[in-house]
PLY file of the C-alpha trace (Angstrom):
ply
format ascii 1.0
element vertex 493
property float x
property float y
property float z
element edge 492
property int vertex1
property int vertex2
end_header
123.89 154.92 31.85
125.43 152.00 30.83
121.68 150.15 29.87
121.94 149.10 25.89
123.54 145.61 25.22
126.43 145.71 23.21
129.11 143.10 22.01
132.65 144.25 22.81
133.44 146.99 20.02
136.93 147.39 17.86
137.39 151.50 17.33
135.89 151.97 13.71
133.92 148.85 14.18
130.69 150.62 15.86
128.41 151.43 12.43
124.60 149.92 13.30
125.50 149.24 17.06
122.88 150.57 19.45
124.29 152.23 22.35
122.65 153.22 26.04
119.19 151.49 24.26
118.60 154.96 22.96
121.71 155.85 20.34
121.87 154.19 16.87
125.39 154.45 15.75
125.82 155.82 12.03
128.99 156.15 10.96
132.70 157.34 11.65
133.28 161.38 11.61
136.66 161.78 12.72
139.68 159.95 15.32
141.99 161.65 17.61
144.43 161.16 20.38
141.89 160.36 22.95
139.12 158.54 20.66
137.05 158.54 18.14
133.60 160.50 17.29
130.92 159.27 14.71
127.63 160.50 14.19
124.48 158.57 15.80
120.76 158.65 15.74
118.44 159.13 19.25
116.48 156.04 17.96
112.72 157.55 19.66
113.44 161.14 18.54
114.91 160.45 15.13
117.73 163.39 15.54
121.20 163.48 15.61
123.94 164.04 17.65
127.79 162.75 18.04
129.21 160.22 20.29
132.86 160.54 21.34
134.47 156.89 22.40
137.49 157.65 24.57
140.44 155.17 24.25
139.51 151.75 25.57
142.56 151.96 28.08
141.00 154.73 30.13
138.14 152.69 31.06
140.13 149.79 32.37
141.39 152.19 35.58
138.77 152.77 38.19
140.10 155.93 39.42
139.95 157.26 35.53
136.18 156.15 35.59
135.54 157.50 38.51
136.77 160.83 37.53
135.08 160.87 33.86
132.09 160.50 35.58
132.35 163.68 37.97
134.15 165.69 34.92
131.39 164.84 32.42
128.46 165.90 35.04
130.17 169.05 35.62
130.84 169.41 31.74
127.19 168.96 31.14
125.91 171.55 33.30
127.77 174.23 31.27
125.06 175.64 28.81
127.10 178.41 26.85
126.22 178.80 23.82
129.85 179.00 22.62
130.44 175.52 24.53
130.11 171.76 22.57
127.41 170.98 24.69
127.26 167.33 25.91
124.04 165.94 26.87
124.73 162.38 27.70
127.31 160.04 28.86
128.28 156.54 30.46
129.74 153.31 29.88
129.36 150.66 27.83
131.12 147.14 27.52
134.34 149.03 28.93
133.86 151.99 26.56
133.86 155.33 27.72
131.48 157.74 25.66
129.89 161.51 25.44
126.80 162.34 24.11
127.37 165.94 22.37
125.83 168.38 19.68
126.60 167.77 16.13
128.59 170.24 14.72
128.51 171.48 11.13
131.56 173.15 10.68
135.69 172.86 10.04
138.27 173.17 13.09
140.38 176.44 13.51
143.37 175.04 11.69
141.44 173.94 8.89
139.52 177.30 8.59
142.56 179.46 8.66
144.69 177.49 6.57
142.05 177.43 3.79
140.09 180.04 3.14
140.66 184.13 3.91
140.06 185.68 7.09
140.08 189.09 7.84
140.45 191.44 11.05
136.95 191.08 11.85
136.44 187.75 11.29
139.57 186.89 13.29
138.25 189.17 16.45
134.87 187.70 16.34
136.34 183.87 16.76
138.99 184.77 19.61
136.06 186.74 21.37
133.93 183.81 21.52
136.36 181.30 22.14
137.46 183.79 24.99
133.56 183.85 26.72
133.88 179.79 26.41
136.97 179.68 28.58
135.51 182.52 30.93
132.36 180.63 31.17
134.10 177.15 32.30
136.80 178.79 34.52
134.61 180.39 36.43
133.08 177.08 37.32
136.52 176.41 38.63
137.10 173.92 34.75
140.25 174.38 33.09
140.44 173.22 29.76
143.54 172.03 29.68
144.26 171.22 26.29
143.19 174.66 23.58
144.49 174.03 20.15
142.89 174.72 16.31
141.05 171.12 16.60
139.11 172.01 19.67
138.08 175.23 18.24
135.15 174.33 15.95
134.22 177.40 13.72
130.73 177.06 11.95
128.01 179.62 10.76
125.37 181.46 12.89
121.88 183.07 11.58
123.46 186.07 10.30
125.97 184.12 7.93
129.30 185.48 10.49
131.31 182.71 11.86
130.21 180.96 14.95
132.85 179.33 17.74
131.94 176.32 19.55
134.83 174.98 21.79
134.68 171.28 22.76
136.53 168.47 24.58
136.85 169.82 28.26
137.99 167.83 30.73
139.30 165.12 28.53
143.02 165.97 28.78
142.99 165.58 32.68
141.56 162.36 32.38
144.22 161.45 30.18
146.61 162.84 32.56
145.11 160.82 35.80
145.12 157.73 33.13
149.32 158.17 32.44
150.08 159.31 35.62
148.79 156.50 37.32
149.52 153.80 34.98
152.94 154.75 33.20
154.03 158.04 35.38
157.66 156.34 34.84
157.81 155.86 31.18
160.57 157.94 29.75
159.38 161.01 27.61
155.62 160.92 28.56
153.51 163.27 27.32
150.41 164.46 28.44
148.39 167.01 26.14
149.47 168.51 23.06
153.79 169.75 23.08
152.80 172.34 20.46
150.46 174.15 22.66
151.24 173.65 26.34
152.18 175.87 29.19
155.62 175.45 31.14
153.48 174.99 34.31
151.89 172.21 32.19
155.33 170.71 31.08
156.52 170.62 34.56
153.57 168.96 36.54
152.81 172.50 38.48
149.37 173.86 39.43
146.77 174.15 36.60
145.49 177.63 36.75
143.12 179.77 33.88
146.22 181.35 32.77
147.46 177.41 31.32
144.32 177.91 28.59
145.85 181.72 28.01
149.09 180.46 27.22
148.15 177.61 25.11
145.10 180.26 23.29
148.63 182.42 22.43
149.81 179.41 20.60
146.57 178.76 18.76
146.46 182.25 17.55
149.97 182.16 16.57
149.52 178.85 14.55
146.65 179.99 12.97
147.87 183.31 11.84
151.73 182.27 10.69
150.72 178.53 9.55
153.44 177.42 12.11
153.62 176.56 15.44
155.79 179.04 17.66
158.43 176.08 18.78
158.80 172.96 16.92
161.33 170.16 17.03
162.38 166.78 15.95
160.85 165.12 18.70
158.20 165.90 21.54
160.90 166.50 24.70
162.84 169.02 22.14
159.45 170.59 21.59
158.80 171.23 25.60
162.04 172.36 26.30
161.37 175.08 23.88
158.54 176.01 25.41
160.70 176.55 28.67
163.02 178.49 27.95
163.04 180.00 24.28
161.04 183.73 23.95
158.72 183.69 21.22
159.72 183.70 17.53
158.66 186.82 15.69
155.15 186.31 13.99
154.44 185.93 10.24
150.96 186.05 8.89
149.98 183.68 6.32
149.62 185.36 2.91
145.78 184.87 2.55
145.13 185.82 5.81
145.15 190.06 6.48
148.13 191.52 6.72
146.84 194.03 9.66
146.84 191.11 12.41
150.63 191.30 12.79
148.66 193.92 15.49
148.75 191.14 17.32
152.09 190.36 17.73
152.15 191.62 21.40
149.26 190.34 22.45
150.51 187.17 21.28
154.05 187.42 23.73
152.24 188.41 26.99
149.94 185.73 26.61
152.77 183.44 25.83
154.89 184.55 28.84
156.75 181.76 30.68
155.58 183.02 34.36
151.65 182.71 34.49
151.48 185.64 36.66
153.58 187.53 33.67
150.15 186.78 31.63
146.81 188.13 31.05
144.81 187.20 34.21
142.02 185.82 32.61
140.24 184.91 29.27
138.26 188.12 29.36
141.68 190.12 29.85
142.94 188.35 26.55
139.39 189.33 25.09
140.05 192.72 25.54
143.92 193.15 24.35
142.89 191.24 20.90
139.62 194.12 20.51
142.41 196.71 21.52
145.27 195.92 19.33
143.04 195.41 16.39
140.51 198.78 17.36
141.62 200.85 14.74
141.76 198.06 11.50
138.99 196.73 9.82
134.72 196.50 11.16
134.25 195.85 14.75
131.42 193.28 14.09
128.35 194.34 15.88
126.76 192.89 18.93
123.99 191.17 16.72
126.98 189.20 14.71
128.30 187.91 17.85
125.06 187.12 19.72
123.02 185.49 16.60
122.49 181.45 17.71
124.00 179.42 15.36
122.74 177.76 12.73
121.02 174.49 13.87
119.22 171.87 11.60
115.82 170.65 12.82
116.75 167.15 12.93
120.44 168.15 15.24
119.43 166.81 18.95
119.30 169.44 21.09
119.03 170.12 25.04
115.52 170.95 25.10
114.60 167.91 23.22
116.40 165.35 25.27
114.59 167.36 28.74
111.14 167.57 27.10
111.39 163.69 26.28
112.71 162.63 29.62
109.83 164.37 31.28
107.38 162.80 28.85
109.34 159.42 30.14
108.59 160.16 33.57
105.21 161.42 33.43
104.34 157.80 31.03
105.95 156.02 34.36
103.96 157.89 36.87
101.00 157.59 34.87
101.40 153.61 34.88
102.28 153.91 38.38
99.10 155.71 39.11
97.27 152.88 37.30
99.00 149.91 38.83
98.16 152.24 42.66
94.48 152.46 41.48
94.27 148.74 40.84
96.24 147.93 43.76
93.93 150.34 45.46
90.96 148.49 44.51
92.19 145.24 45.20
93.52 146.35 48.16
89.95 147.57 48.80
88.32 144.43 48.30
90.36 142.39 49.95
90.09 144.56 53.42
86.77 144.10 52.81
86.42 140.25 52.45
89.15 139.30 54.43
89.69 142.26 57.47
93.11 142.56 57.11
95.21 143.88 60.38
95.15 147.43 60.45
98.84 147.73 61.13
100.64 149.18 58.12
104.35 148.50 57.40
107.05 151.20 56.98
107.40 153.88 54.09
109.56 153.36 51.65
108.60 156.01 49.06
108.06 159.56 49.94
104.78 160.95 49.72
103.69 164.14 47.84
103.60 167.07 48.81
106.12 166.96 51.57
107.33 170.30 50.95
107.28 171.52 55.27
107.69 169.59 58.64
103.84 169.69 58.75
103.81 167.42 55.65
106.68 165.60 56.34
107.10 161.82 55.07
107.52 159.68 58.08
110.49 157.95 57.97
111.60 154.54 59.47
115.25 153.67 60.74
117.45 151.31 57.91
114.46 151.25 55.72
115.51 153.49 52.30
113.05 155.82 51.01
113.15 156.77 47.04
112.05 160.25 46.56
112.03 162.35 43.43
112.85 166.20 43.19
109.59 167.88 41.21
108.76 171.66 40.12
110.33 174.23 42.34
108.60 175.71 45.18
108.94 179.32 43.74
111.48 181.30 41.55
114.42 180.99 43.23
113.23 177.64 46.04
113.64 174.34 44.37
111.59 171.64 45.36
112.13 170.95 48.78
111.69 167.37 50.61
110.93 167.17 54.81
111.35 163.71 56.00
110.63 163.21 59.77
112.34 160.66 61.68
110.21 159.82 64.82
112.07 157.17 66.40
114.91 158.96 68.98
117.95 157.78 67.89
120.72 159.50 70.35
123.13 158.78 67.35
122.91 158.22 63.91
123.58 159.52 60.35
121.66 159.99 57.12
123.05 158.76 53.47
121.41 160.41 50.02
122.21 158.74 47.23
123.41 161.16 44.47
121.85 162.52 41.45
123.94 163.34 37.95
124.60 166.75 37.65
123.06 167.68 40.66
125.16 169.25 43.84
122.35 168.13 46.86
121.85 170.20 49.97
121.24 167.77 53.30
120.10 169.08 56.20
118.72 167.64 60.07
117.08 169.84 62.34
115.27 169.37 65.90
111.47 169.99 66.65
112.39 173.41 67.30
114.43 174.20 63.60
117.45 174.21 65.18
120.55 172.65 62.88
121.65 169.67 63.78
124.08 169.08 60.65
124.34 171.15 57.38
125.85 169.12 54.33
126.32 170.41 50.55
127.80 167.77 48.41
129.86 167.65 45.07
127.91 167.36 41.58
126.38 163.54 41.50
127.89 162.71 44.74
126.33 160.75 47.71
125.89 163.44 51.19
126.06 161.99 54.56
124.86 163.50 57.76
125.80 162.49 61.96
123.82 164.05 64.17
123.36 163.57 68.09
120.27 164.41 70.17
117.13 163.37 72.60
114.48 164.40 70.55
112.65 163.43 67.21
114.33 165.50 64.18
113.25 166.52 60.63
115.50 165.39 57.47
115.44 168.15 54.67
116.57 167.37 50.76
117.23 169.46 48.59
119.23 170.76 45.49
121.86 173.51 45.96
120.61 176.48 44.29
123.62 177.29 40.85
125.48 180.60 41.08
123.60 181.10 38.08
120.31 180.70 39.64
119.24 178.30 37.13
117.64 175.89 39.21
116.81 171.86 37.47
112.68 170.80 37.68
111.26 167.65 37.25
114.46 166.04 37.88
113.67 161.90 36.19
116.88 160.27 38.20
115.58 159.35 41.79
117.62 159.65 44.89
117.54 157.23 48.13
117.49 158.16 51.46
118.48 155.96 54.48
118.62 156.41 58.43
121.31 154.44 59.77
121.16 154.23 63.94
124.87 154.59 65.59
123.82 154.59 69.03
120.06 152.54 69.79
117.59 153.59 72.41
114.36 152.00 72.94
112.95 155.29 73.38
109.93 156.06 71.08
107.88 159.50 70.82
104.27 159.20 71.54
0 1
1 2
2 3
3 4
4 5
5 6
6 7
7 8
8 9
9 10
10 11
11 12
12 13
13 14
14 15
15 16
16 17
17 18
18 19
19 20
20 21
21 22
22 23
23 24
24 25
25 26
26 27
27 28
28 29
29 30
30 31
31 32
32 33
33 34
34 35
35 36
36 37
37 38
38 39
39 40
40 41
41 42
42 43
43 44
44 45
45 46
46 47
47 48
48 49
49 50
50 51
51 52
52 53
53 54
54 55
55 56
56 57
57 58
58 59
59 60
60 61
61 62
62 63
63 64
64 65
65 66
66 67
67 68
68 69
69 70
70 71
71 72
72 73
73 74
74 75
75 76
76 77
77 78
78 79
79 80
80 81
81 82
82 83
83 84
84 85
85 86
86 87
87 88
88 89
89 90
90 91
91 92
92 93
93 94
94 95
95 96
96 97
97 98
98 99
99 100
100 101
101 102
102 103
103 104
104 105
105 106
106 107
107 108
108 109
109 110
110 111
111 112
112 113
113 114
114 115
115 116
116 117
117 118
118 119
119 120
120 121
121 122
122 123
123 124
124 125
125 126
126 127
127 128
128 129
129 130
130 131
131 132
132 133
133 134
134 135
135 136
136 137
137 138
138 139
139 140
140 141
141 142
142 143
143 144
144 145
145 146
146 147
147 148
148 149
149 150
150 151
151 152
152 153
153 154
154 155
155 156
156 157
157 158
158 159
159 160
160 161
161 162
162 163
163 164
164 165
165 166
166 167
167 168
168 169
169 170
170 171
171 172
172 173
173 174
174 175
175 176
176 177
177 178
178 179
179 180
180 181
181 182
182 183
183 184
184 185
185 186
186 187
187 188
188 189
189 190
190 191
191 192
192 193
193 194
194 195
195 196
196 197
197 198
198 199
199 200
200 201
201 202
202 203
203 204
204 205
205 206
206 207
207 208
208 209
209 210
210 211
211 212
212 213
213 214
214 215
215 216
216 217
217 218
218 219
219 220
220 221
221 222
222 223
223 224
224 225
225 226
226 227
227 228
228 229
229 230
230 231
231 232
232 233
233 234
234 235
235 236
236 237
237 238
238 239
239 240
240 241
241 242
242 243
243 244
244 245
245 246
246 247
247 248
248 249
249 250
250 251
251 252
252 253
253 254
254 255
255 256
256 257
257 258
258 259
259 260
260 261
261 262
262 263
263 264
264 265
265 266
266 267
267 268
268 269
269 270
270 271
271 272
272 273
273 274
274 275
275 276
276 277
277 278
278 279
279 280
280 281
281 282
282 283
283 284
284 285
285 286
286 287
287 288
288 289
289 290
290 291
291 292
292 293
293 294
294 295
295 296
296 297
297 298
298 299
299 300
300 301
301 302
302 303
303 304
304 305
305 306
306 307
307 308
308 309
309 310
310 311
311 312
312 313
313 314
314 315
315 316
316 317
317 318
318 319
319 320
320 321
321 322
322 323
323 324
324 325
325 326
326 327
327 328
328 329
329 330
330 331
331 332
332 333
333 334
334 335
335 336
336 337
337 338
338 339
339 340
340 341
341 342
342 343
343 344
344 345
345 346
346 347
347 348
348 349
349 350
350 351
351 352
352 353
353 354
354 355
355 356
356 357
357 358
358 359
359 360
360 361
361 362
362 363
363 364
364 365
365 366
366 367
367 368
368 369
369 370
370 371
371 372
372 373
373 374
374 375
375 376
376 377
377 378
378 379
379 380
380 381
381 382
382 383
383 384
384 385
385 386
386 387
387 388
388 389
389 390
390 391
391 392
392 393
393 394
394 395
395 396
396 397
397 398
398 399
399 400
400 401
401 402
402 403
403 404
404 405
405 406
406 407
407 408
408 409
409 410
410 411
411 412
412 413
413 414
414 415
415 416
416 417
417 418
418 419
419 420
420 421
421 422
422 423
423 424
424 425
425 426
426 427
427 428
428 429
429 430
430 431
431 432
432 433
433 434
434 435
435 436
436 437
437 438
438 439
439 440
440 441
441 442
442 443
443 444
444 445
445 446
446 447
447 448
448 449
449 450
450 451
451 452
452 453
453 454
454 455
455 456
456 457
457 458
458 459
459 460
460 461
461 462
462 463
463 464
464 465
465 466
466 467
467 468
468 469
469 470
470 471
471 472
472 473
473 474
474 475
475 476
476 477
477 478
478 479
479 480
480 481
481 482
482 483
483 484
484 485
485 486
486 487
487 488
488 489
489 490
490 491
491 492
């Protein structure tokens, strides 16, 4: 990330820049509290996508860097359907940006405010935003900040209303941003007052329930036109939130009358104790299809499962994969070539000249290396870059064996980390027994100490998803060094 060469950019000042080498910036789309987006071009694909700039302040903390790098890998792995989904992301010149689909469509707020919606409508859109949240808290993310603008409403192939929920993660880096730089100021506040949980207010544990309670307000804004507790300033807005109940509901006059059904729903979700709440997104899900079961057309499964409606020149996934593999096979095809004519030369000169047959230490790994019998021969504080290629079989990624044959009666192994990618590290003896078993976080370096009298076997791989879904072909390398804690002059035959 990070690659293009930029001059240092003024927010609204980014039109023609070309970001990350790759991303032609087009023009401004919209601004909010943590940046702006605008609308850019993938310069060898010709499509489109947008590119959220976060506030030039977060960059300038470490820690906040540090963090938007592990929250945006973990954001990126989520592929619902019913998520933004964000393909990219790095730094640039002390900017902070995402990489994300382009959305054709208005925000909650704007959709409900200006144009009718009726029972079915409304139950399709809380559904959907409901299998969002589901989706992201059970990979332990908590969005931290629902409201109408980060509900996205747009149409699917069926002409019925599509959700697309974006900006997770965000708010907690704005949070580690304030409370590390200004947790003193008087009145801070992090997130949105209109639509935040007392847990929220008062610095407590984040749990699912915090996006149930601030999902009640959205629904409640949406449907009445006003926000359950307002006030002349931000602090009178919170203390509302802590200790009035919730004001009766009104639905707007263009909206349908019949989702005053809601009204319940709306006060249990809203309860000050998170345990007094639904338990979970899907629980919410459920109350909404219950209260409104007997008004207006349950929309059918086809309404809610219908893609939505994607231009052919909107980057996608798919496109960004299939090009980075294209990328990588060009480089190992050149690599191949510059081999074969090192090869040759190589050849020639052994020839001529008789070189010594002694051959210096690895430092790529070899292919296929996929079992101790085809292990790649590894050599003590020399690093080894190694790729991850097609998986073994359905459910066995590819799988790397490194053999270490130097007896080292103490030492420890370092991979480097991949994005996105939660690696699986371990060291056995000659006779498969574990020496050390390491699983690291998303993107995140592993490191292995061992102890023993014998020669040992290094194994890399990925960590097999809950989902099963596991990542070929992977284009970022990883690095793999043997550091020696305790030397021996002992070598193997």
């Amino acid at each position: 990330m990070g690659r293009g060469a930029t001059s240092q950019l003024e927010p609204g000042k980014w039109e023609g820049q070309l970001i990350d080498d790759r991303y032609r910036v087009l023009e401004l789309i919209g601004k909010g509290g943590m940046g702006a987006v605008y609308r850019v071009r993938h310069e060898r694909l010709g499509k489109f996508a947008a590119m959220k700039v976060l506030r030039q302040d977060l960059a300038s903390n470490p820690v906040v860097v540090k963090r938007f790098r592990q929250e945006a890998a973990a954001i990126s792995t989520m592929t619902h359907p019913n998520i933004v989904q964000v393909f990219d992301f790095g730094i640039t010149d002390g900017n902070l940006f995402l990489i994300m689909e382009l959305i054709q469509g208005s925000d909650l707020e704007i959709r409900c405010d200006n144009e009718p919606i009726n029972v079915s409508d409304f139950r399709s859109i809380i559904r959907q935003t409901c299998l969002a949240l589901s989706e992201a808290h059970n990979q332990g993310i908590v969005h931290r900040d629902i409201k109408p603008e980060n509900i996205l409403v747009t149409s699917n192939s069926r002409g019925g209303h599509f959700v697309k929920v974006v900006d997770f993660g965000l708010a907690k880096l704005q949070q580690k941003s304030s409370a590390e730089s200004s947790a003193t100021e008087s009145g801070l506040i992090v997130g949105t007052p209109y639509f935040m949980a007392p847990e929220q207010i008062k610095g407590e544990r984040i749990t699912p329930q915090t996006d149930v309670y601030s999902l009640g307000a959205t629904m409640y804004r949406v449907l009445s036109g006003t926000y359950p507790f307002n006030a002349n300033s931000p602090v009178g807005i919170l203390t509302k939130h802590l200790s009035d109940g919730v004001p009766p509901l009104t639905i707007q006059k263009h909206l349908d009358a019949n989702l005053i059904q809601l009204e319940p729903v709306l006060t249990r979700a809203m309860a000050k104790n998170p345990s007094e709440r639904y338990s979970s997104a899907d629980a919410l899900s459920e109350a909404v299809e219950h209260a409104l079961a007997t008004t207006g057309r349950k929309p059918t499964s086809e309404s809610y499962d219908a893609a939505p409606t994607i231009n052919d020149k909107q980057l996608k996934r798919s496109d960004l994969e299939d090009f980075e593999r294209k990328l990588k096979r060009r480089q190992w095809y050149v690599a191949g070539f510059v081999s074969l004519l090192l090869a040759s030369v190589a050849g020639f000169g052994y020839y001529f000249l008789k070189p010594p047959k002694a051959e210096g230490p690895r430092t790529v790994e070899h292919e296929p290396n996929n079992s101790g019998s085809s292990a790649t021969v590894v050599t003590p504080e020399v690093p080894i870059e190694a790729y991850f290629g097609s998986k073994i079989s359905d459910n066995r990624p590819d799988t790397d064996y490194y053999l270490l044959r130097r007896i080292l009666p103490q030492a420890k192994v370092t991979v480097s980390g991949i994005p996105n990618i939660r690696l699986h590290l371990t060291v056995v003896d000659h006779d498969e027994k574990k020496l050390a078993d390491k699983i690291g976080e998303s993107g995140e370096d592993v490191t292995a100490r061992w102890s023993t009298k014998g020669v040992v076997y290094i194994v890399v791989s990925q960590q097999v998803p809950a989902d099963g879904r596991i990542t070929e072909n992977i284009p970022e390398p990883y690095q793999l060094l043997v550091t020696p804690e305790q030397e021996t002059l002992l070598q193997t035959q």
